[in-house]
C-alpha positions in Angstrom: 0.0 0.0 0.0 2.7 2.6 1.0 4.8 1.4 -2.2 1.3 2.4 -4.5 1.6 5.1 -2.3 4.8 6.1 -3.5 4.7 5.1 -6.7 1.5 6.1 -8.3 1.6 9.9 -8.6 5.1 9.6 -10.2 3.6 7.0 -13.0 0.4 9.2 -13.0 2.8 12.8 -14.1 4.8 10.6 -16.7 2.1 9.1 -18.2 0.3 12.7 -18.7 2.9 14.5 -19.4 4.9 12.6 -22.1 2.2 11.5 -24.0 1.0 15.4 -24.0 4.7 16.7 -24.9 4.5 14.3 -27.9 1.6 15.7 -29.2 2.4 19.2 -28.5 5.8 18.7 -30.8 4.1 16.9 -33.9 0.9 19.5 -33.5 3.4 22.1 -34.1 5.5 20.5 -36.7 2.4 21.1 -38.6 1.1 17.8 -39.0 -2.7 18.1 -38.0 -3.6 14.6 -39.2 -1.1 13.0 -37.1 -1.4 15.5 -33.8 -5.2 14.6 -33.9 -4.8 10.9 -34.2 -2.1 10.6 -31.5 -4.3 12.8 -29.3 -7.5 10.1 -29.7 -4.8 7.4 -29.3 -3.4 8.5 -26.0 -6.5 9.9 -25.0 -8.6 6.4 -25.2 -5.3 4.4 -24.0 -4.4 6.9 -21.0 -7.3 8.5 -19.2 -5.2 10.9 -17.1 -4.0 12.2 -20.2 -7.7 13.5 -21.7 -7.9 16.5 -19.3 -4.6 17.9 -20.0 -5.0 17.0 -23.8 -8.5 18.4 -23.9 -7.4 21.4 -22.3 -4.8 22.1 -24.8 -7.1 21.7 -27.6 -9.0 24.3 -26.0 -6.2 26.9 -25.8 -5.1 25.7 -29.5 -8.5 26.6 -30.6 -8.2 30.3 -29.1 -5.2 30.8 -30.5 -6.1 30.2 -33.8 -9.1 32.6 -33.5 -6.9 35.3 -32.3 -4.7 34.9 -35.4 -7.0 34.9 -37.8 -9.7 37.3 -36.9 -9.2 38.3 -33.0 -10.9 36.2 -30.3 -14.0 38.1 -30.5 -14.6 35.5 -33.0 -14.8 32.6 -31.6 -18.3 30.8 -31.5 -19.4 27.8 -29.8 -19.1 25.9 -33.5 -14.7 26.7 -33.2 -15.2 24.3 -30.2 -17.8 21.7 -31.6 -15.4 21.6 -35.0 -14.4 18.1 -36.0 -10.5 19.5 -35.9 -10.9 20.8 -32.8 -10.9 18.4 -30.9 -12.8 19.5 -28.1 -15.8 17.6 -27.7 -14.5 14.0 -28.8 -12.7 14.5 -25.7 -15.1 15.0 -23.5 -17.1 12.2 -24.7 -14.1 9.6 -24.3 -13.3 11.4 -21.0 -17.6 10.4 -20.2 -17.2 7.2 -20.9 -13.9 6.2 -19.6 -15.2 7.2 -16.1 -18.8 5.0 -16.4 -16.6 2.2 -17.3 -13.6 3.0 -14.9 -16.6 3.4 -12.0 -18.6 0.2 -13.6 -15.3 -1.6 -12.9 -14.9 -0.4 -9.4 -18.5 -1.5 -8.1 -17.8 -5.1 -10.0 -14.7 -5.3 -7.8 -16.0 -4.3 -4.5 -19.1 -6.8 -5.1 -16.8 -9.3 -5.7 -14.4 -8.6 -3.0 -17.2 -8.6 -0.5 -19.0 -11.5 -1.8 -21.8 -10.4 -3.9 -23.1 -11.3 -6.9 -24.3 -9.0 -9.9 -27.4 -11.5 -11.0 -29.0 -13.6 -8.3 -28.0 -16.8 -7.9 -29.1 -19.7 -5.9 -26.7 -19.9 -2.6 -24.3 -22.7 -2.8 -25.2 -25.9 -1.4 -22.9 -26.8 1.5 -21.5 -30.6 1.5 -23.1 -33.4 3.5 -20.0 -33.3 5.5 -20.1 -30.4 7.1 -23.4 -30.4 7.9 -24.1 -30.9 11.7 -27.1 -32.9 12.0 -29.8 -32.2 15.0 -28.5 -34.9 17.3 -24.8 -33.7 17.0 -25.8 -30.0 17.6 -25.3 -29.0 22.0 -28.1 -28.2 23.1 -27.3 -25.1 24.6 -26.5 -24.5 20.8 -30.3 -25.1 20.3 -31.2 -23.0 22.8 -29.5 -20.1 21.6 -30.5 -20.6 17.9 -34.2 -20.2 19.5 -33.5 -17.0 21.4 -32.2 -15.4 18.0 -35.2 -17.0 15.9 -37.9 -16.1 18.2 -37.2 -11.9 18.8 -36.0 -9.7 16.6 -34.2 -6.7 17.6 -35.9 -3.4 18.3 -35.2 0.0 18.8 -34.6 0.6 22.2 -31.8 -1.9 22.0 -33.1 -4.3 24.3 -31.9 -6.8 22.3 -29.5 -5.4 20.2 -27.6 -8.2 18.1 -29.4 -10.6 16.3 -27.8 -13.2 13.9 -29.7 -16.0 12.7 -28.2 -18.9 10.5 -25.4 -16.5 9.0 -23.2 -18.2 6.5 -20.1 -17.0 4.7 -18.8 -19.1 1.7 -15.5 -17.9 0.0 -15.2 -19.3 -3.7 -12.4 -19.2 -6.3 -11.4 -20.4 -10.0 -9.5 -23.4 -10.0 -8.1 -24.7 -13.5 -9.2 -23.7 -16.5 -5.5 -23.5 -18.4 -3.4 -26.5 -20.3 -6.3 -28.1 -21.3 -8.1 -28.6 -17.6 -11.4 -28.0 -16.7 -12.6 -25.2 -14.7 -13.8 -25.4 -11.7 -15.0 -23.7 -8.7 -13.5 -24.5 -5.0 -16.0 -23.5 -1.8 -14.4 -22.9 1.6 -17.0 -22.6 4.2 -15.3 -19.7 6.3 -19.4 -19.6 8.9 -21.9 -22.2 8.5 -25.2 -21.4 10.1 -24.2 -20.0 13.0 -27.0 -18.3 15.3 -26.8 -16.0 18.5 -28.0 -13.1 20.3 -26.8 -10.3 22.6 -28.7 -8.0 24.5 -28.0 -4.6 25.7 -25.3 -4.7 28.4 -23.8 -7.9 27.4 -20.7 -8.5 25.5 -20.3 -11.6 23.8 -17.1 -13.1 23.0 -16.0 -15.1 20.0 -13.7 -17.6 21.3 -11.2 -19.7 18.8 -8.2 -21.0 16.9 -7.2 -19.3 13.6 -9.4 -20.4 10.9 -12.5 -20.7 13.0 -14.9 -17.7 11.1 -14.6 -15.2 14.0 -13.1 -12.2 11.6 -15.5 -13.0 8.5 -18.6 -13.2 11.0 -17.3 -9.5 12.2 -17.2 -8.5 8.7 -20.0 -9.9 7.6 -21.6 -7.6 10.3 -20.2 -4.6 9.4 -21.1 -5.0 5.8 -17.4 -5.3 4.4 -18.5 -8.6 3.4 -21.7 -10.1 2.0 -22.9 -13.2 3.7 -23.8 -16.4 1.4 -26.9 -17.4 4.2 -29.0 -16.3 6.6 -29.1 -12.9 8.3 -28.4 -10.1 10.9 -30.1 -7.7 12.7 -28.4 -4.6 13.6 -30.6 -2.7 16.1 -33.4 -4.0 14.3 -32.0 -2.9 10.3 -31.3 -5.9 8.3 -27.5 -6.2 7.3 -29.1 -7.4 3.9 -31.6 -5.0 3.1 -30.9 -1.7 5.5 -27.3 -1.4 6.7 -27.0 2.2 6.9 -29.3 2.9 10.2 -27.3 0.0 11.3 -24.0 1.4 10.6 -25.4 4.7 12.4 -25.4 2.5 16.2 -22.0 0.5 15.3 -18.3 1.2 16.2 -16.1 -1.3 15.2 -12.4 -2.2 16.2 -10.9 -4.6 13.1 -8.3 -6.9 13.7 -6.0 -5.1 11.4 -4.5 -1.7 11.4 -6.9 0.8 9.1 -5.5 4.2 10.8 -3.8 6.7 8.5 -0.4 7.1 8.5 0.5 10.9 8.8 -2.5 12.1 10.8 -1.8 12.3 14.4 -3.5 10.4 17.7 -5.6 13.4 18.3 -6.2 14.1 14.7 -7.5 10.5 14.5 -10.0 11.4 17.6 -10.9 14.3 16.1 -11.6 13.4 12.9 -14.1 10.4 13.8 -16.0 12.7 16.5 -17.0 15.3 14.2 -17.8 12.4 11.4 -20.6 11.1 14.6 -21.4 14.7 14.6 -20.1 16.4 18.1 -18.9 20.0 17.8 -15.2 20.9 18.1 -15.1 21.3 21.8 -16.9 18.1 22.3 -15.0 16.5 20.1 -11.4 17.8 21.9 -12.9 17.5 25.6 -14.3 13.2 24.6 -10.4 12.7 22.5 -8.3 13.9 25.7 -10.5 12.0 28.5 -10.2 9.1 26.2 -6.3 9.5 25.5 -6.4 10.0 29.6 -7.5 6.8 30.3 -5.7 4.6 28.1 -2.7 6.0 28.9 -1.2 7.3 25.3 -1.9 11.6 26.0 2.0 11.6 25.5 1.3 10.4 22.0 -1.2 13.3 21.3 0.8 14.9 18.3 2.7 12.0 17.0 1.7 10.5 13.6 -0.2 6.6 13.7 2.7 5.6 11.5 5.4 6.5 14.2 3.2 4.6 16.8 4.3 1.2 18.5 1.9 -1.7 17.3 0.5 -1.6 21.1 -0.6 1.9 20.7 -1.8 1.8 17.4 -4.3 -0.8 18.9 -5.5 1.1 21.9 -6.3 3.8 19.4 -8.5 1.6 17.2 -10.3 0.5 20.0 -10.8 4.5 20.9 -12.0 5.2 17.5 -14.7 2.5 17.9 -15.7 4.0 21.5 -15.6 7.7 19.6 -19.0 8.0 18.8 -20.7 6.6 21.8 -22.2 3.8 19.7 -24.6 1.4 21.1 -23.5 -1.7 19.6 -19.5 -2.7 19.8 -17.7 -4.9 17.5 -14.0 -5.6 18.3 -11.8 -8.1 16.6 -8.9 -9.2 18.7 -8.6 -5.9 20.6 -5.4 -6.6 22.3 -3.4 -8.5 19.9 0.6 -7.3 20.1 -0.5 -5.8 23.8 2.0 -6.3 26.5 0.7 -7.9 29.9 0.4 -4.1 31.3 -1.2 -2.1 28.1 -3.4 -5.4 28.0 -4.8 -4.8 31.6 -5.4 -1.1 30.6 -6.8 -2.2 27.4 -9.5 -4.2 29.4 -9.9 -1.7 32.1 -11.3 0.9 29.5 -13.5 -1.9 27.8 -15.1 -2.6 31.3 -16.2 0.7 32.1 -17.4 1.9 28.4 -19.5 -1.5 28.2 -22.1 -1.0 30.2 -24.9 0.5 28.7 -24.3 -1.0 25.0 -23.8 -4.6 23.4 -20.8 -6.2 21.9 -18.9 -8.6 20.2 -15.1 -9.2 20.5 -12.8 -11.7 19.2 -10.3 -13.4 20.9 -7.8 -16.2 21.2 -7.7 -16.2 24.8 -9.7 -17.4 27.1 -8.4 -15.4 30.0 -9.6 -12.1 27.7 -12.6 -13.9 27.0 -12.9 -14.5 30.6 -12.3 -11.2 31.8 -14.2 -9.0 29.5 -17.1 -11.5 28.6 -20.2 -12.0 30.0 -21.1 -15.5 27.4 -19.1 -16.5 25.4 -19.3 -19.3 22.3 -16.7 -21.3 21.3 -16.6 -21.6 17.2 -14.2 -24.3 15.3 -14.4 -24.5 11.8 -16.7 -22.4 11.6 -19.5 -23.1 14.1 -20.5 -22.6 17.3 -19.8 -25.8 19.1 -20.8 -24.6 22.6 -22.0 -21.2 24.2 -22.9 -19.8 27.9 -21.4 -17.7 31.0 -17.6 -18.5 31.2 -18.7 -20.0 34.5 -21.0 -22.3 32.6 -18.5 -23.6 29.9 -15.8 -24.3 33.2 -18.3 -26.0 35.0 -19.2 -28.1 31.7 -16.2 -28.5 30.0 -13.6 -27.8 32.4 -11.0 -30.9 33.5 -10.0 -29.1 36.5 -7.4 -26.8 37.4 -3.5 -26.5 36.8 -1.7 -25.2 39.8 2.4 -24.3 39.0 4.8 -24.1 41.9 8.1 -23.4 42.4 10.5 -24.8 45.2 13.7 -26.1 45.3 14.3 -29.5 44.4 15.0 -30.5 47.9 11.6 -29.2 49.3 9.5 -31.0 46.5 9.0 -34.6 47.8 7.5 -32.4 51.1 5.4 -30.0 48.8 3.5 -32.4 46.4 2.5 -34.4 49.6 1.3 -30.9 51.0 -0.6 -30.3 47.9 -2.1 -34.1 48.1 -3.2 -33.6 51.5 -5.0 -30.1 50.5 -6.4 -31.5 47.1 -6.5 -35.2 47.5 -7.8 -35.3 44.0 -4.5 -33.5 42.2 -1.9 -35.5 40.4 1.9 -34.5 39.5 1.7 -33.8 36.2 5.1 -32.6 35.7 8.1 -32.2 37.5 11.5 -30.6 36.0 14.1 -28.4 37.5 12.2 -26.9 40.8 9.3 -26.6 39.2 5.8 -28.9 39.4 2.8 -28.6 38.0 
């Protein structure tokens, strides 16, 4: 991105500018025919270079009045004159930017999963299917509570997905002589929930397991295959914008800009929720306050530690006071301390709202969480209060010590008598577990 960056005004100059030299030289060599053709060349070939060529033709056009008979002259036939050159130009220039912005929205559909004709959803394989009598059945329960009540508007039950399913497909073949063909990876499949106001559900989960593409799918950057989500009551399908109007959102990646500052960030996404300047300054410096980064008020996102550039995403979500939170691995690259911070903030701004986070951790998860579900491979294999899951799921607990050699044989028959269920697990240089 920062090499485009770089790159791309440079290319864009040069490919203007030498293209418009070259037919600057033949035009005044004489050679109409020639000047005229290499302008309709470059000008269909090179679409930066129709303003700059168009405007020339322009000037040539005054110029020649002036010699001839003085620009008082000129009529609006000089400029619609086949020779001229003028309004060719701005008919390529028309349609090069209906194409150019026909092929942007085919890209962005594509990139987010949408399709220009409809088209039945793909079928998912009898494999990954999870039949009724496989399914938990506190994963039945749940599907219930987000089948039976939709979401309304005074947030009482904010967050609302019901069977959502994400499929990402891709050409295979189709060169040397093969076939083409069309491989499916089921990134969510049917996966159901709901979160109420005051509640913050975590996403708990290896790499791989649909956490990120069920975010996304949220927040609109992609389009799911199945199923649906309500958004304080809007459809993610049919009526995302009022949705996007009660949603902050933390991504798992960096999308800061680089040369704006920490409170130029702040400031920026305030006034975009529509506070007032003072507002705006007085919410960005409590917020810096309490996560602990007001030293890196002035310095640019692209000068920021990984650590901080995180606990400024997860400001920018809390920015605009929205009532619904979405957070994708919030403290990824966090040290122990920031990460404790980090969490502090996310307690005390929860109440009040819903939200979804993402993690790895079940600690996080732990901490931050009131339920939490458990997805692997893309499904929810079991939800509930972290309490609940322990209780269900849990094989006990792993107690660590430390102690010189000597005083082991004395401490595990200590721990024994205390816990006369626990067993030595492991036992290597002064420490047990």
């Amino acid at each position: 991105m920062e090499k485009a960056e770089a790159t791309f005004p440079v290319a864009n100059i040069f490919l203007t500018i030498i293209p418009f030299v070259i037919v600057t030289i033949v035009d005044m060599l004489q050679v109409p025919t020639a000047g005229l053709a290499l302008h309709y060349l470059f000008a269909c070939l090179i679409p930066p270079y129709g303003l700059i060529g168009g405007l020339y033709f322009v000037i040539r056009v005054q110029l020649l009045a002036s010699y001839a008979g003085g620009i008082d002259a000129l009529t609006a036939a000089s400029y619609t004159a086949v020779d001229a050159a003028v309004v060719p130009t701005a008919v390529i220039m028309g349609l090069q930017s209906l194409l150019l912005l026909a092929m942007v929205l085919i890209m962005d559909r594509r990139d987010r999963g949408l399709v220009l004709f409809a088209m039945a959803a793909p079928e998912m394989p009898k494999e990954m299917r999870l039949v009724k009598e496989e399914e938990d059945v506190d994963i039945t329960r749940e599907r219930e509570r987000a089948m039976a009540r939709l979401p309304n508007a005074d947030f009482s039950t904010c967050i609302a997905v019901r069977d959502l399913a994400k499929v990402y497909s891709k050409m295979t073949g189709g060169h040397c002589g093969q076939a083409a063909s069309t491989e499916s990876h089921w990134a969510v499949r049917g996966v159901s929930y709901r979160v109420d106001k005051g509640e913050m559900f975590g996403l708990l989960g290896p790499n791989g397991a649909g956490k990120t593409s069920t975010l996304q799918t949220l927040t609109g950057e992609l389009h799911s295959t199945r199923g649906d989500a309500y958004v304080a009551g809007h459809s993610i399908k049919r009526d995302l914008k009022p949705a996007f109007q009660n949603m902050g959102y933390c991504p798992q990646f960096s999308a800061l800009m680089r040369r704006l500052s920490v409170m130029e960030h702040l400031m920026l996404f305030g006034q975009l929720e529509g506070f007032s300047l003072e507002v705006c300054r007085e919410r960005a410096r409590a917020f810096m306050l309490l996560m602990n980064i007001e030293e890196h008020a002035d310095v640019w996102a692209q000068n920021l530690s990984g650590g901080t550039q995180r606990k400024l995403s997860v400001l920018l979500a809390l920015m605009g006071d929205p009532a619904i939170l979405l957070m994708d691995e919030p403290s990824c690259g966090l040290d122990p301390g920031a990460r404790r911070v980090l969490w502090n903030v996310i307690r005390q701004t929860v109440p009040g709202r819903a939200g979804i986070m993402t993690t790895h951790s079940m600690e996080e998860a732990d901490a931050l969480c009131d339920r939490i579900g458990i997805m692997v491979m893309g499904r929810l294999r079991c939800v509930g209060t972290p309490q609940h899951l322990k209780s269900r799921y849990g094989d006990g607990y792993a107690l660590e010590l430390k102690a010189p050699a000597i005083a082991m044989p004395a401490l595990d028959a200590m721990v024994r008598c205390e816990f006369p269920g626990a067993s030595l697990e492991e036992e290597m240089g002064g420490r047990c577990m």
